[in-house]
C-alpha positions as a printed Julia matrix, in Angstrom:
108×3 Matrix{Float64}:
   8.75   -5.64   6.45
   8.12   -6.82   2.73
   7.71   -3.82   0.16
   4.78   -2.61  -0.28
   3.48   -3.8    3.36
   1.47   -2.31   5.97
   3.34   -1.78   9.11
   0.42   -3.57  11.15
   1.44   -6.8    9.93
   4.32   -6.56  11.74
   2.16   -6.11  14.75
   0.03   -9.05  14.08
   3.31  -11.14  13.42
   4.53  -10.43  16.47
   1.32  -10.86  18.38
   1.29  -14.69  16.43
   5.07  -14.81  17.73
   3.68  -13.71  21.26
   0.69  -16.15  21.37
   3.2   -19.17  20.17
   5.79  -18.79  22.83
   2.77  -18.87  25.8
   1.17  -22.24  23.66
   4.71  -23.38  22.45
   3.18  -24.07  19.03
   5.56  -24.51  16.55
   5.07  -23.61  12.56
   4.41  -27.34  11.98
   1.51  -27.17  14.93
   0.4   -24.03  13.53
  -0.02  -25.11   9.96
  -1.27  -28.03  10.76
  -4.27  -26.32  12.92
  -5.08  -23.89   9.81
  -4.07  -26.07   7.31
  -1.48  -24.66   6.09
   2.23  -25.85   5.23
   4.92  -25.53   7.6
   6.99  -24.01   5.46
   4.61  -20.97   4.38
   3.76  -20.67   8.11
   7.74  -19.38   8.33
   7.32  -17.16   4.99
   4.54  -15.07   6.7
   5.82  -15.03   9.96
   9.21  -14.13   8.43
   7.88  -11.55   6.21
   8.78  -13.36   3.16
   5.12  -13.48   1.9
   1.94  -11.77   3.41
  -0.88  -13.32   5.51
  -4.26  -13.35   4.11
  -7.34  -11.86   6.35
  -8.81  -15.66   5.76
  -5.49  -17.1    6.88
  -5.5   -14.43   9.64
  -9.32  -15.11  10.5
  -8.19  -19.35  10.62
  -5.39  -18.21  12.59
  -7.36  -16.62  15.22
  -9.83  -19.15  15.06
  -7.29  -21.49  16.17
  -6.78  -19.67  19.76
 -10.19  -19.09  20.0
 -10.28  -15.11  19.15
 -12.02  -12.93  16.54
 -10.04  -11.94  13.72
  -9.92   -8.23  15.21
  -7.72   -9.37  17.99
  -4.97  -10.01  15.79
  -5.03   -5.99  15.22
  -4.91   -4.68  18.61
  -1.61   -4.61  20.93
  -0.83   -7.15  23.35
  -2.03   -6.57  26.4
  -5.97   -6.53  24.67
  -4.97   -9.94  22.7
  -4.02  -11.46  26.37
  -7.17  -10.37  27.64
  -9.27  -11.64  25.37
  -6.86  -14.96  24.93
  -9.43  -17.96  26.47
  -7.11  -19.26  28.86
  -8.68  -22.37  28.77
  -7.51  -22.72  24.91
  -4.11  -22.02  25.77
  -4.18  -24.85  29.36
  -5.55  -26.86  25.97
  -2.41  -26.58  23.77
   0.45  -26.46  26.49
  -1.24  -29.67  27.72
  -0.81  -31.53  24.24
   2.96  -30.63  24.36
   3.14  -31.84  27.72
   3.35  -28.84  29.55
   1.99  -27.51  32.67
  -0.71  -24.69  32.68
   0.15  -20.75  32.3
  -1.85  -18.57  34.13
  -1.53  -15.06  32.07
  -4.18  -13.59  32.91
  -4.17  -10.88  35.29
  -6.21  -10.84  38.49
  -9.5    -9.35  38.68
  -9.73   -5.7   40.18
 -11.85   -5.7   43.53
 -14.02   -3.5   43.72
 -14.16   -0.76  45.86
């Protein structure tokens, strides 16, 4: 963590970190779909420089989420994760769907 920085960006790092290794985005796919350098993708992921909330809120965007996801823990980001957005970007790398998602409770 940077100087100065709130310790929920290293949340919402790793929840972009999580996200990424389901979609197998890289920081060039990522950038590209927020238009944003490659490069600077990998100095905010790496802590090296802080995300803006508009980067954040582009981000998000992106995987079809409100910016508030981003601040919540995992298991609420994969819940609200459109799992037709992610079938979406596996499929332009090739790559089978990933069903995430856990089942529906039956109820009683």
């Amino acid at each position: 963590m940077a100087d100065g920085e709130h310790a929920a960006l290293d949340d919402v790092r790793a929840i972009i970190r999580h996200i990424t290794s389901l979609t197998h985005e890289t920081n060039v796919d990522l950038g590209k779909a927020i238009s944003m350098s490659p490069a600077l993708v990998g100095r905010r992921q790496s802590s090296q420089s802080k995300w803006s909330v508009d980067e954040l809120a582009r981000v998000a965007a992106h995987w079809g989420l409100d910016l508030w996801c981003l601040f919540t823990d995992v298991d609420r980001v994969m819940h609200e994760l459109p799992q037709d957005r992610v079938t979406e970007l596996r499929a332009a790398k090739g790559l089978a769907p990933l069903h995430f998602k856990p089942p529906m409770p039956v109820a009683a």
